[in-house]
C-alpha positions as CSV (number, residue, x, y, z in Angstrom):
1,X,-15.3,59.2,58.5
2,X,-11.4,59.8,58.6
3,X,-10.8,56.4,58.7
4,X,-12.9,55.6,55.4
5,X,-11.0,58.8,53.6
6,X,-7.9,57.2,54.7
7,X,-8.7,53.8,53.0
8,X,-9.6,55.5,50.0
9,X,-6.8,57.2,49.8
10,X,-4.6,53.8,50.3
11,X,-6.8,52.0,47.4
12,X,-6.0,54.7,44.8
13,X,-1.9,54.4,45.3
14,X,-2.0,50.7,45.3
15,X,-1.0,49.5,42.4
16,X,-2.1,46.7,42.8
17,X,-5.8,47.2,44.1
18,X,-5.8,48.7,40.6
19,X,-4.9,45.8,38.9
20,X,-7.0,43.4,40.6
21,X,-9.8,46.3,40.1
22,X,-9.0,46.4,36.0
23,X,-8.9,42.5,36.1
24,X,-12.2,42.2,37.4
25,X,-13.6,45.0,35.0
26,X,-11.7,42.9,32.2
27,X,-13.2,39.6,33.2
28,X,-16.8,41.0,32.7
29,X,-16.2,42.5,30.0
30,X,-14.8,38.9,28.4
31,X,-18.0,37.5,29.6
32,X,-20.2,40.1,28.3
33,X,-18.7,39.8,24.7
34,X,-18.7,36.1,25.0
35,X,-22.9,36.2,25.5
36,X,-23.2,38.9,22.6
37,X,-21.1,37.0,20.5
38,X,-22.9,33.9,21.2
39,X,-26.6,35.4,20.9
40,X,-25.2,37.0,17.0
41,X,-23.8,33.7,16.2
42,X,-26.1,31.2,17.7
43,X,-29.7,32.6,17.4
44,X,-31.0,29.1,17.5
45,X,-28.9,26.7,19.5
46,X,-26.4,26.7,16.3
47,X,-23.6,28.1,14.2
48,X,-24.7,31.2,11.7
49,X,-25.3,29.7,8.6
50,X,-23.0,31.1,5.9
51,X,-24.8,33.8,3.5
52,X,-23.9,31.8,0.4
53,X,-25.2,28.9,1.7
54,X,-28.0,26.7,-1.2
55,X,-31.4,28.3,-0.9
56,X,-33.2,25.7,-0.7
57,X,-30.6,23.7,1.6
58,X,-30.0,20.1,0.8
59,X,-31.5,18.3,-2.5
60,X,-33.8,15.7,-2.1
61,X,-31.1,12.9,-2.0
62,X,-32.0,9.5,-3.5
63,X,-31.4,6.0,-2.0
64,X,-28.6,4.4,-3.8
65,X,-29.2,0.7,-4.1
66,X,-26.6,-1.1,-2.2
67,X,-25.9,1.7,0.6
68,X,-27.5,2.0,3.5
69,X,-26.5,4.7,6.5
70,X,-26.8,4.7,10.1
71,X,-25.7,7.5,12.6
72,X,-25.1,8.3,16.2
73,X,-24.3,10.7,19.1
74,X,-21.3,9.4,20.3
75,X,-19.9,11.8,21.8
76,X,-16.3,11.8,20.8
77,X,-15.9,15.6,21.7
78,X,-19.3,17.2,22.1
79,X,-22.2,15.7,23.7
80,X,-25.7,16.0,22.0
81,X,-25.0,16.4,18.3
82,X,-24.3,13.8,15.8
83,X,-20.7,13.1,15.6
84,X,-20.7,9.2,13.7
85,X,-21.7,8.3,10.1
86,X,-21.4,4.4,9.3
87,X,-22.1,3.2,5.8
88,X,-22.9,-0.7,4.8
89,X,-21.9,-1.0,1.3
90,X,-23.7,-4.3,-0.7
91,X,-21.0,-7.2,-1.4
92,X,-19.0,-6.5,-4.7
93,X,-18.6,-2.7,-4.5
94,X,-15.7,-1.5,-5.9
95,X,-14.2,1.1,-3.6
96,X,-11.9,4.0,-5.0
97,X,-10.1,6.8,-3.4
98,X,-7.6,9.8,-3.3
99,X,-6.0,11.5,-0.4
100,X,-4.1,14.6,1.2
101,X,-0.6,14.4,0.3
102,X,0.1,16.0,3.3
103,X,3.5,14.6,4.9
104,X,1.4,14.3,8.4
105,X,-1.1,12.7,7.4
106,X,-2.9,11.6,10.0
107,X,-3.5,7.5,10.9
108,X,-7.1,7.0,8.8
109,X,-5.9,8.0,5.9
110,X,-2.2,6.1,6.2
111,X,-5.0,3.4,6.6
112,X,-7.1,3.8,3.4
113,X,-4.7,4.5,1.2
114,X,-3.4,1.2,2.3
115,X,-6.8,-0.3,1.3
116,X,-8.0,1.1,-1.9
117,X,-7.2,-0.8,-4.9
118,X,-7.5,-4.3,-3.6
119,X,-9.8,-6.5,-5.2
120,X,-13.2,-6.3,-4.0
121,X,-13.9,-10.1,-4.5
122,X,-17.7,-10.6,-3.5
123,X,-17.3,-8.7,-0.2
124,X,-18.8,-6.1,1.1
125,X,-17.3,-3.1,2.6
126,X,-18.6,-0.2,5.3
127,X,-17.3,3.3,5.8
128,X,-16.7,4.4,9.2
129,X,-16.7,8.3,9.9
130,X,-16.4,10.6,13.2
131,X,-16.3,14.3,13.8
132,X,-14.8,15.9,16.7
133,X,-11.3,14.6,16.7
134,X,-8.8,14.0,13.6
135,X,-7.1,11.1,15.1
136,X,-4.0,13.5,13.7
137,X,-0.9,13.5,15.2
138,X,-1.6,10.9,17.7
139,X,1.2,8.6,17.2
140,X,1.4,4.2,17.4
141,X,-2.1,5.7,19.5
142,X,-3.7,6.7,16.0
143,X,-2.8,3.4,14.4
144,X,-4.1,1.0,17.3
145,X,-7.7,3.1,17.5
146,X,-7.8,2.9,14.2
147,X,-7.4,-0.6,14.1
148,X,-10.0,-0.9,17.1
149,X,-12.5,0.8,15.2
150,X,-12.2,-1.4,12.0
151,X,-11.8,-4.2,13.5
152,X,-15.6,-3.3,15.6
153,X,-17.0,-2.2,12.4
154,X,-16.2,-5.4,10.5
155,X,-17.7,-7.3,13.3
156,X,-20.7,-5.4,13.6
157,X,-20.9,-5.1,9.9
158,X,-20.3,-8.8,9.2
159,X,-17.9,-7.0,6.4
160,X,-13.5,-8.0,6.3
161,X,-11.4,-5.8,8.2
162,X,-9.8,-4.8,5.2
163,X,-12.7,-3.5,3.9
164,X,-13.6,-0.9,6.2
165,X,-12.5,2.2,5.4
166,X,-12.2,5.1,8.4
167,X,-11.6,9.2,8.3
168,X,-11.8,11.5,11.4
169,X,-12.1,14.7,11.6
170,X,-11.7,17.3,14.2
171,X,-9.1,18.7,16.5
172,X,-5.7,17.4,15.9
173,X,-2.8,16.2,18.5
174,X,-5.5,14.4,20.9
175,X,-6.0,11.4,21.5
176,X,-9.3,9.4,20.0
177,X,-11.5,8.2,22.3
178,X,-12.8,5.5,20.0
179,X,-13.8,3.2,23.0
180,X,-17.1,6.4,22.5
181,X,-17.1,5.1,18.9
182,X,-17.3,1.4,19.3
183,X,-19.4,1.6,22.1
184,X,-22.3,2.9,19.9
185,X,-21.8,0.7,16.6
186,X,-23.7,-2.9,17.6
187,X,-27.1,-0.4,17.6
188,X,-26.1,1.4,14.7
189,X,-25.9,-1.8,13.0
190,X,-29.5,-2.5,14.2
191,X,-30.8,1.3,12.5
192,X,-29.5,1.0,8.9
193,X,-31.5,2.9,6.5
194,X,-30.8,3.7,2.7
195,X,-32.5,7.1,3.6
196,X,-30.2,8.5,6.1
197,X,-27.7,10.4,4.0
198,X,-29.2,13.6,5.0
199,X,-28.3,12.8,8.4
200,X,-25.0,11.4,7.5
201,X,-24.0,14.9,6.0
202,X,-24.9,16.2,9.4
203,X,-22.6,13.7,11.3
204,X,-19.5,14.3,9.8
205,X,-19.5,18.0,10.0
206,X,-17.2,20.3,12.2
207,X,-17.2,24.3,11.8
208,X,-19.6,23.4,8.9
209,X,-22.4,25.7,8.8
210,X,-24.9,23.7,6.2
211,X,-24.5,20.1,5.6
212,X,-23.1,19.3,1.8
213,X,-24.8,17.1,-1.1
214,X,-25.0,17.0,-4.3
215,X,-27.0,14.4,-6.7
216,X,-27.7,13.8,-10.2
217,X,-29.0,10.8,-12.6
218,X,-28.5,9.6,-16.1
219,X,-30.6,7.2,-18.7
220,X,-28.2,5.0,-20.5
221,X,-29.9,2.5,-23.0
222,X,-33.4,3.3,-20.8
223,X,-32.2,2.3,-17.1
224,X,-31.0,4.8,-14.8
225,X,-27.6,5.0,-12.9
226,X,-27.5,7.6,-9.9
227,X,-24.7,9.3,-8.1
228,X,-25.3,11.1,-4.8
229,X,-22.7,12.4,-2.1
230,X,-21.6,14.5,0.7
231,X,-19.1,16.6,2.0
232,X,-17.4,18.4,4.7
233,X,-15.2,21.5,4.7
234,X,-15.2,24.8,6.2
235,X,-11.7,25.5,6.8
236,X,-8.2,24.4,6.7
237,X,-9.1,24.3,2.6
238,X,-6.3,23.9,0.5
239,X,-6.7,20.7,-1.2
240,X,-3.6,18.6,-2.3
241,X,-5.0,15.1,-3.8
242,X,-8.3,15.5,-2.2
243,X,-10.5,17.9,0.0
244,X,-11.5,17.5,3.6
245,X,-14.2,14.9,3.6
246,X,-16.2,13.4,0.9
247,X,-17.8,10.3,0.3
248,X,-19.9,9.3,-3.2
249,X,-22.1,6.7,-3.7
250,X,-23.4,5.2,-7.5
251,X,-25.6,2.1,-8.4
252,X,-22.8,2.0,-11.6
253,X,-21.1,-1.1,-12.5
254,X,-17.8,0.0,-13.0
255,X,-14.7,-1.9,-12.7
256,X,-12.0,-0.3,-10.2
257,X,-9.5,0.8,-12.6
258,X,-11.3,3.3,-14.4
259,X,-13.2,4.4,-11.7
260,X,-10.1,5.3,-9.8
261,X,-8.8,6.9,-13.0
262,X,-12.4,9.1,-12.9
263,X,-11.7,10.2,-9.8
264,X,-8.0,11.3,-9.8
265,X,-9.0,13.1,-13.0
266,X,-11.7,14.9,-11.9
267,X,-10.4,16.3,-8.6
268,X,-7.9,17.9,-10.3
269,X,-10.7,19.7,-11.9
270,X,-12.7,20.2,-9.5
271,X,-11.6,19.6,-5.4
272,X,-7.9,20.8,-6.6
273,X,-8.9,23.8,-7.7
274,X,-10.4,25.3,-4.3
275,X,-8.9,27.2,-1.7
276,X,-9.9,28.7,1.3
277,X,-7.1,29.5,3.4
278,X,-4.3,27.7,1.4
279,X,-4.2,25.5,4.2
280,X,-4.1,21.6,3.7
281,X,-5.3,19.5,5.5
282,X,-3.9,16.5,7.7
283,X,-7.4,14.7,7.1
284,X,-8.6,15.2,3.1
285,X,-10.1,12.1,2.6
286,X,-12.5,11.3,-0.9
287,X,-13.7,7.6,-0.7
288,X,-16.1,6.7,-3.5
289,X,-17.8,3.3,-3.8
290,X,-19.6,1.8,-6.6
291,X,-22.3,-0.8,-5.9
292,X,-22.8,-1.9,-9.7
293,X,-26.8,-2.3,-8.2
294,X,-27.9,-0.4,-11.7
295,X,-29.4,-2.3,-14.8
296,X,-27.4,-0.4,-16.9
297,X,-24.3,-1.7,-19.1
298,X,-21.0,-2.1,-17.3
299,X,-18.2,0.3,-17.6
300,X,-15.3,-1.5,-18.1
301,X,-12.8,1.4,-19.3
302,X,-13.2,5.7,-20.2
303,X,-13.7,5.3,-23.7
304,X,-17.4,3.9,-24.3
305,X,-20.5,6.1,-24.5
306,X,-21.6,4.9,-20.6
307,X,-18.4,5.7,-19.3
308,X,-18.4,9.5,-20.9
309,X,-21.8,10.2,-19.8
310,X,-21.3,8.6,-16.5
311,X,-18.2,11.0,-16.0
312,X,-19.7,14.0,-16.9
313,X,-22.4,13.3,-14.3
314,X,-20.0,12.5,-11.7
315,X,-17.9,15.6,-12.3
316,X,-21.5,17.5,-12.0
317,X,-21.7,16.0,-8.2
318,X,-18.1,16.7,-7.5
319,X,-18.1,20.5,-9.0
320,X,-21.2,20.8,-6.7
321,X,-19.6,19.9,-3.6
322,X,-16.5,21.7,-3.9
323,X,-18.5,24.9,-4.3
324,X,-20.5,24.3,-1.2
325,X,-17.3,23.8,0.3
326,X,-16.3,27.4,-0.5
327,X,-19.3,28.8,0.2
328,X,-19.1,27.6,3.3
329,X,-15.5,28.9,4.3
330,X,-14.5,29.9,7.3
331,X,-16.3,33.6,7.9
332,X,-17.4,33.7,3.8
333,X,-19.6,36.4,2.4
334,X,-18.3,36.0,-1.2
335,X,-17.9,33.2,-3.6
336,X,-15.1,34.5,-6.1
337,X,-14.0,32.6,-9.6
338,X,-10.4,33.2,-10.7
339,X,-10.2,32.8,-14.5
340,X,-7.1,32.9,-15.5
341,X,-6.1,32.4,-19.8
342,X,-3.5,32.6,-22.2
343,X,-0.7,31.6,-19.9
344,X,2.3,30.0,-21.2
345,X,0.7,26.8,-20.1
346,X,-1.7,25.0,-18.0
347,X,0.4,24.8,-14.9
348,X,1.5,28.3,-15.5
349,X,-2.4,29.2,-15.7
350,X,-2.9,27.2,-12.7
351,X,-0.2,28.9,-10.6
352,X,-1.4,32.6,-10.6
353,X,-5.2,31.6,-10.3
354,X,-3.8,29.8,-6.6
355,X,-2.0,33.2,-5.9
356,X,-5.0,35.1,-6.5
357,X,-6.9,32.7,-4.6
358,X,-4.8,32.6,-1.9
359,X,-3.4,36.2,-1.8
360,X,-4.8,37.3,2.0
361,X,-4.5,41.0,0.0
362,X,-6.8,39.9,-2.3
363,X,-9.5,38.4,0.0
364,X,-9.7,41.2,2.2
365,X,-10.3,43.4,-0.6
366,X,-13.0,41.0,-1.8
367,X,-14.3,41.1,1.7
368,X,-14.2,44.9,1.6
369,X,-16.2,45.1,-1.9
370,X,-12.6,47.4,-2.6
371,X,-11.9,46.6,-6.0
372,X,-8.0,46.8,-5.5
373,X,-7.1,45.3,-9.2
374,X,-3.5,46.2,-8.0
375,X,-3.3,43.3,-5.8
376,X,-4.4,41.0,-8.7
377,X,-1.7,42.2,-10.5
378,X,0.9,41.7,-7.2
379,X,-0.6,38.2,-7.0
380,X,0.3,37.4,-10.5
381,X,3.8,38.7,-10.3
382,X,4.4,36.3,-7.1
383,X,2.9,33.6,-8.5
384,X,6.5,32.2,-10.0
385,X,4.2,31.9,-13.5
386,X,5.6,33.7,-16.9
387,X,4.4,37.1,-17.4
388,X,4.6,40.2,-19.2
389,X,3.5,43.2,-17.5
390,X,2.2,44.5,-21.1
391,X,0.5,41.8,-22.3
392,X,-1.5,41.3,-19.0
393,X,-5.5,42.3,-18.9
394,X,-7.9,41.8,-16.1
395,X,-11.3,42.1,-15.9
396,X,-14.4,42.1,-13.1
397,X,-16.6,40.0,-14.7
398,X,-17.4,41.7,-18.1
399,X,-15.7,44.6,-17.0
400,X,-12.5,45.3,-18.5
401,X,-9.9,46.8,-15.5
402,X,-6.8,46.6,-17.0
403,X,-4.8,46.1,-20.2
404,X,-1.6,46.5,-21.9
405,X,0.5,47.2,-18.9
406,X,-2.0,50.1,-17.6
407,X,-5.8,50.7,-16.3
408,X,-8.3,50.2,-19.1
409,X,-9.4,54.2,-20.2
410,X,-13.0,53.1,-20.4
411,X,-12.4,51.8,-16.7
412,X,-14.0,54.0,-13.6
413,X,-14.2,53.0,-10.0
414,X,-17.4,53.6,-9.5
415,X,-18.0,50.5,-12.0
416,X,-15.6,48.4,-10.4
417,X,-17.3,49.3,-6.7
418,X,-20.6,48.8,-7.6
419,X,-20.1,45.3,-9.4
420,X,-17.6,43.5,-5.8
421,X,-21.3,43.9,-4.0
422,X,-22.1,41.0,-5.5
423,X,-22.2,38.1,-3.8
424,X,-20.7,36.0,-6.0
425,X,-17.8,37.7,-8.4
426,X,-15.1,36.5,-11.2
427,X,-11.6,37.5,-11.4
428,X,-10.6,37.3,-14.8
429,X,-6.7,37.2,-15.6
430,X,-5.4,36.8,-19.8
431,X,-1.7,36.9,-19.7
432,X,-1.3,37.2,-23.3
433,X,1.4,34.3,-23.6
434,X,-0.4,31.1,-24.9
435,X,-2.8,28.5,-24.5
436,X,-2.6,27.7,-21.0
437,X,-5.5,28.2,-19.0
438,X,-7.4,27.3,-15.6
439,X,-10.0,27.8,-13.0
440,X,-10.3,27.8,-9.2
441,X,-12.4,28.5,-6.7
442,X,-12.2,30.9,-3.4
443,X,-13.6,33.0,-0.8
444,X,-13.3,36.1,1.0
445,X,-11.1,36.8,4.0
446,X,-13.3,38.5,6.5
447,X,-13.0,38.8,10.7
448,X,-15.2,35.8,11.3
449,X,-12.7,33.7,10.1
450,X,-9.8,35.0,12.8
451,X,-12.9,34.4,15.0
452,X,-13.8,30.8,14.5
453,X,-9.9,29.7,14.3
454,X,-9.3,31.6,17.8
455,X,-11.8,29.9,19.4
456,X,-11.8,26.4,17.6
457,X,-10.8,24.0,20.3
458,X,-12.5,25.8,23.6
């Protein structure tokens, strides 16, 4: 018995006993919120779907005459989940395209801008897409898989090299194991289906909680041109030319010019003025190919009746998207519209709505249901924008906040409190200066965010 007091008393005045002791207590602990975490995230095998996510999940998405998808499990990072999308495009399609101007942009997308804009000729041309790994950052590496992969795809595809248009998307600064890629694309080439978007959404998603589409039609002269696409985007969401993934199919005859000019014009409008982070992205990729499959008359430049109707339905799709990107951020549980008008001019306008957006102040407040209106006004003095303290108004949907340099008198709290429970909210800013004016996009900022990012590539 003396002996056992004796050890005892040793144990408790080593110091190091103690920390081994604490370190073993600390290891369970890590392992006990690890499985909690995991059993609140993952009640069924799979991420927690983000609260905003579409009610009714995907739409019904159309075949598109001239696609056809195929997918695998290639496993490029994970095993057992879809992780490839390849799409056959029918022999004429005219292919456009805009990109991150991010100045490490990663060896894909050095490789499609390259691409887009040559003549289509009669050839056809394929889109090649993996999740898992960016193929960022990889060095002369990035450039020779890249190369392998087209070069696979083109002969499985029966489709020229320079036709085949690749994005990744994933981890960054590791290498691609795209032998896992081309290993898998002679049966994929076997499986093509003009069905398989769904599951192409699916494929080229990472922290993605819901898979993205959007889809609309219009009757011009009594035949029918259709536009369908998908997306991906969760995080690092701060487009600069283009957004994360996203790939749009259409029947249209359209010539390349104006289609490219459609496009650049429109994500301005619509993937340019999202944020989620105010991160951007190595990757943003938006391909969009036209198989001119449709009966309906050619468009052959912006101006025609066709072409106007055809780019208000295409901005439809695109708006679409790039809200289901948001609503998908990283941790989301808010879907918030910054208004802002009368700036001294549209880039001015633009500017404060992006430091509203991106104000961390302002998204944690959001997050909080707190309706701090003094960190809009903080965010508009940052933003570098002309303002006038006195001129400035804000307002919480219909309810005015703030005017004339001071809180509106009919303003209360309790108003303010009641109305940032919603789950979707608009900030709107009037500075009181001119014309200028613009909307964007944005999220919350909540814990789940820091949680997804910490744990992103273990």
């Amino acid at each position: 018995m003396a002996k056992d007091k004796n050890k005892k008393a040793k144990a408790k005045d080593d110091p190091k006993g103690d920390l081994k002791a604490l370190r073993k207590k600390l290891s369970k602990l890590r392992k006990k919120l690890r499985k909690a975490h995991e059993t609140v995230a993952t009640p069924s095998k799979g991420p927690m779907i983000s609260p905003l996510a579409p009610a009714g999940g995907m739409p019904d998405l159309p075949t598109i005459a001239g696609v056809d998808f195929a997918v695998a499990e290639a496993g490029v990072r994970y095993k057992g989940r879809l992780d490839v999308m390849l799409a056959r495009l029918a022999p004429g399609t005219q292919m456009a395209g805009v990109f991150t101007r991010s100045a490490t942009r990663a060896a894909p997308v050095l490789d499609c801008e390259a691409k887009i804009g040559k003549p289509a000729g009669g050839a056809g041309a394929a889109i090649i897409v993996n999740s898992g790994n960016a193929n960022a950052f990889t060095g002369a590496g990035g450039q020779a898989a890249v190369e392998s992969v087209t070069a696979a795809v083109s002969t499985a595809v029966g489709v020229p090299q320079d036709r085949v248009f690749s994005s990744s998307t994933g981890v960054i600064g590791e290498p691609l194991p795209y032998d896992r890629i081309t290993a898998v694309l002679g049966d994929m080439a076997q499986r093509f289906d003009g069905a398989t978007m769904p599951d192409a959404a699916r494929a080229i998603m990472t922290t993605d909680t819901f898979p993205k589409a959007a889809t609309t039609k219009i009757d011009v002269d009594g035949e029918t041109i259709t536009i369908a696409g998908i997306a991906k985007g969760s995080g690092m969401i701060a487009p600069d030319m283009a957004t994360m993934l996203v790939y749009i199919f259409t029947d249209a005859k359209i010539a390349q010019v104006p289609l490219q000019q459609m496009l650049s014009t429109l994500t301005d409008e619509t993937f340019n003025a999202i944020t989620v982070d105010g991160d951007t992205s190595t990757s943003d990729t938006l391909l969009m190919a036209a198989t001119g499959q449709s009966a309906a008359p050619e468009i052959t430049d912006l101006s025609g009746p066709t072409a106007v109707a055809f780019n208000a339905a295409l901005k439809e799709v695109m708006l679409d998207l790039s809200h289901q990107v948001v609503k998908d951020g990283e941790g989301a549980t808010k879907f918030v519209e910054v208004a802002v008008t009368g700036a001294a001019d549209d880039t001015d306008a633009k500017k404060v709505a992006m430091a509203i957006a991106n104000s961390p102040l302002v998204k944690t407040a959001v997050a909080g249901e707190d309706p701090n209106w003094g960190r809009v006004v903080m965010a508009v003095g940052k933003s570098g924008a002309k303002a006038d303290r006195d001129l400035l108004s804000i307002r919480f949907g219909d309810i005015l906040v703030a005017e004339k340099g001071w809180v509106s008198p009919n303003y209360t709290e309790d108003d303010g409190a009641t109305y940032m429970k919603q789950p979707e909210l608009v900030i709107g800013v009037d500075m009181g200066l001119g014309d200028g004016a613009a909307t964007v996009w944005t999220c919350d900022l909540t814990h789940r965010y820091i949680e997804i990012n910490a744990d992103y590539r273990s």
